[in-house]
C-alpha positions as CSV (number, residue, x, y, z in Angstrom):
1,X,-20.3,4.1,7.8
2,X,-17.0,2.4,8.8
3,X,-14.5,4.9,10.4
4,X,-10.6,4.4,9.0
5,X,-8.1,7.1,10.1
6,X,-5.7,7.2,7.3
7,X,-2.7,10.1,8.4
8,X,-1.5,11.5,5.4
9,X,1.8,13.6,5.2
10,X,2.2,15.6,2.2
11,X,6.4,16.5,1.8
12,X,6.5,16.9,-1.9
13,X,3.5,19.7,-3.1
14,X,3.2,17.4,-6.5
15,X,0.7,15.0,-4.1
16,X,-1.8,17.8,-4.2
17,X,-2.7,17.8,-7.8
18,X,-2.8,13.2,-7.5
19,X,-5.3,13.3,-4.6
20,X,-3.1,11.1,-2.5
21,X,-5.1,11.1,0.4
22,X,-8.7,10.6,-1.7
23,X,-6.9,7.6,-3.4
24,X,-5.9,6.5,0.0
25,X,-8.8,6.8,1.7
26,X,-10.8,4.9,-1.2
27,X,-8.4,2.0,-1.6
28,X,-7.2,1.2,1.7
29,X,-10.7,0.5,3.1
30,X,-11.5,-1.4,0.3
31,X,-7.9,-3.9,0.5
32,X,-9.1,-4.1,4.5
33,X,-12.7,-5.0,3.3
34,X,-11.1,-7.8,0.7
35,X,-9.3,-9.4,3.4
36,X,-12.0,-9.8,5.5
37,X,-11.6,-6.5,7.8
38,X,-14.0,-4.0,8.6
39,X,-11.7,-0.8,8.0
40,X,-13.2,0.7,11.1
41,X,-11.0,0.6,14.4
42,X,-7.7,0.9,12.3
43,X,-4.9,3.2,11.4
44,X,-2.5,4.0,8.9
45,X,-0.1,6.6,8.0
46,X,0.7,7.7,4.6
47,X,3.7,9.6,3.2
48,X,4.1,11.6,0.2
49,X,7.8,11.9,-0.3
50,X,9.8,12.7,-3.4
51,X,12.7,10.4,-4.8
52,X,15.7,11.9,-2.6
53,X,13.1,11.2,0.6
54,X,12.3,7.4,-0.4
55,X,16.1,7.1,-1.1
56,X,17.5,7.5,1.8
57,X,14.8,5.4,3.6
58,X,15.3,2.7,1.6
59,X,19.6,3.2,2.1
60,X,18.3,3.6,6.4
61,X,15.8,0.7,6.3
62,X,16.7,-2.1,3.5
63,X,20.6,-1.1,2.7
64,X,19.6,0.1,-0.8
65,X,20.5,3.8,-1.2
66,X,18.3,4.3,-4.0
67,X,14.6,5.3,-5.3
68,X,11.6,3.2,-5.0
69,X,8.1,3.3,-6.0
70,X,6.7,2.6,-2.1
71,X,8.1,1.6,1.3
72,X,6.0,-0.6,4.2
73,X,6.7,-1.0,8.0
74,X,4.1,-3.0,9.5
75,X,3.2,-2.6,13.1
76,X,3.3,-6.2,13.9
77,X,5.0,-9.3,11.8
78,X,1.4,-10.8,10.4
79,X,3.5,-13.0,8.0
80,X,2.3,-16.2,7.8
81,X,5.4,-19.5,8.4
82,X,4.1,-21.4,5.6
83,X,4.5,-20.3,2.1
84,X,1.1,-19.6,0.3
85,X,-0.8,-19.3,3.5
86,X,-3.1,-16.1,4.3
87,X,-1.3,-13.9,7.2
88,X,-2.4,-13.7,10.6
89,X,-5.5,-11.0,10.9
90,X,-4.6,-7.9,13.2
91,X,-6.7,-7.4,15.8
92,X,-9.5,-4.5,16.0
93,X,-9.1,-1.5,17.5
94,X,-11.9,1.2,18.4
95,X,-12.2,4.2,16.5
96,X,-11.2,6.5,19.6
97,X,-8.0,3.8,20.0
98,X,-7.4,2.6,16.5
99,X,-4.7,-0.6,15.9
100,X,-2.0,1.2,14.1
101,X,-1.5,-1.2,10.8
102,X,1.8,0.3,10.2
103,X,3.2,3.2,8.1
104,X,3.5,3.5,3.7
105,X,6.1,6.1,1.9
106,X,5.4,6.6,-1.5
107,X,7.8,8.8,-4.1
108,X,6.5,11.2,-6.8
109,X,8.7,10.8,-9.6
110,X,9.6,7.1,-9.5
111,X,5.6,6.7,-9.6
112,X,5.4,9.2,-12.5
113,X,7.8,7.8,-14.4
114,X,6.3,3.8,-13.7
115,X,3.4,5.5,-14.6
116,X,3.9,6.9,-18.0
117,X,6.0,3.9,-19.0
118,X,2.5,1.8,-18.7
119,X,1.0,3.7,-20.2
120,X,-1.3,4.5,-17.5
121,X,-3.0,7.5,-15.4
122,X,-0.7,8.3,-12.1
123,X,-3.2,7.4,-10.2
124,X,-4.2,4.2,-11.0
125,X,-0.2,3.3,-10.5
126,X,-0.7,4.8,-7.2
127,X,-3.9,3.1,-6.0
128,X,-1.8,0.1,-6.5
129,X,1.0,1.0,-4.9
130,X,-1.5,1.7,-1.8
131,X,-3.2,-1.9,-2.0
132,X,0.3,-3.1,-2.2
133,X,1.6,-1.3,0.6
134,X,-1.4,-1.9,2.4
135,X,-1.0,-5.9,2.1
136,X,2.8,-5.6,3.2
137,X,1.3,-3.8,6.5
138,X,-1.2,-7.2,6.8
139,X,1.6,-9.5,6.2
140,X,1.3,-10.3,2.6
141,X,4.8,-10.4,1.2
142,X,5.8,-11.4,-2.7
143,X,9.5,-13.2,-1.9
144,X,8.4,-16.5,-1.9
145,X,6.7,-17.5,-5.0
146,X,3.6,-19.1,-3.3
147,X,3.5,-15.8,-1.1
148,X,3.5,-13.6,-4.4
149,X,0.9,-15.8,-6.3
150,X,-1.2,-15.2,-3.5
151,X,-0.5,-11.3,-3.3
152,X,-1.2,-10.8,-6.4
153,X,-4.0,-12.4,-6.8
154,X,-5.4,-10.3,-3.5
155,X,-4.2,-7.2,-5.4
156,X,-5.9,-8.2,-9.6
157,X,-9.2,-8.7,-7.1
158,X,-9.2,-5.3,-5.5
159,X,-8.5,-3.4,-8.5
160,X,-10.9,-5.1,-10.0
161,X,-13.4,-4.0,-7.4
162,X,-11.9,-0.2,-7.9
163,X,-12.5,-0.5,-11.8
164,X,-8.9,-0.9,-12.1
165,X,-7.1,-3.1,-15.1
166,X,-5.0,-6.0,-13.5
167,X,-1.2,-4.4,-13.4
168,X,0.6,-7.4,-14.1
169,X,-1.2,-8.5,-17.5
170,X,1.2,-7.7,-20.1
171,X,-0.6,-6.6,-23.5
């Protein structure tokens, strides 16, 4: 049984009724395990935040003072040089001294909203947005277009995995 400590922070109550930390701790493992990581001896911290929260770490952090779906800081720059290449692989920690991946923020509405507009339950926008984050903290990045080809590709395969629809077909 691999040993993942995900730290989830709940600031908006609307988190509860999604099973933020469920979906986290169910698709984060898995986007480690498609990468080639064993989830154990790693660490990630999760928060729950609503619009106004994500806003103003977006305006603090990127210059853009407004809502978002999610946010990623990564611990270490894994970014590969070379467009289209797979990011450097962060090293193991232990379970008593996990590597800390980096941290995810996540906003209730803006999900909602993305949500219903697909056409789709919350919280399969939301695992997404977790495998998403997830790669950002690995050093997968979708600026470049060989970088984003490559991301999303990662990202079709584990929701695929998860019984998940790919997010980018358009019907």
């Amino acid at each position: 049984m691999t040993h993942m400590t995900i730290e989830t922070i709940l600031e908006d109550e609307r988190w509860d009724a999604v099973e933020l930390d469920a979906l986290a701790q169910r698709a984060i493992p898995i986007a480690l395990h498609m990468v080639g990581l064993d989830a154990d001896g790693y660490e990630v911290s999760l928060l729950g935040c609503d619009d106004a929260r994500i806003a103003a770490l977006n305006a603090d952090f990127r210059g853009k003072p407004q809502p978002t779906n999610v946010l990623s800081w990564p611990s270490d720059d894994l970014s590969p040089e070379i467009a289209g290449e797979q990011p450097d692989k962060p090293e193991p920690g232990t379970s008593e001294m996990p590597t800390e991946l980096g941290d995810i923020a996540i906003a209730y509405e803006t999900c909602e909203k993305e949500a219903t507009s697909a056409g789709k339950p919350i919280g399969e926008h939301v695992t997404h947005l977790l495998v998403h984050g997830v790669l950002h903290l690995l050093g997968y990045d979708h600026i470049r277009d060989k970088d984003a080809t490559l991301m999303e590709s990662l990202e079709v395969q584990i929701l695929a995995l998860m019984g998940h629809a790919d997010p980018y077909r358009i019907d």
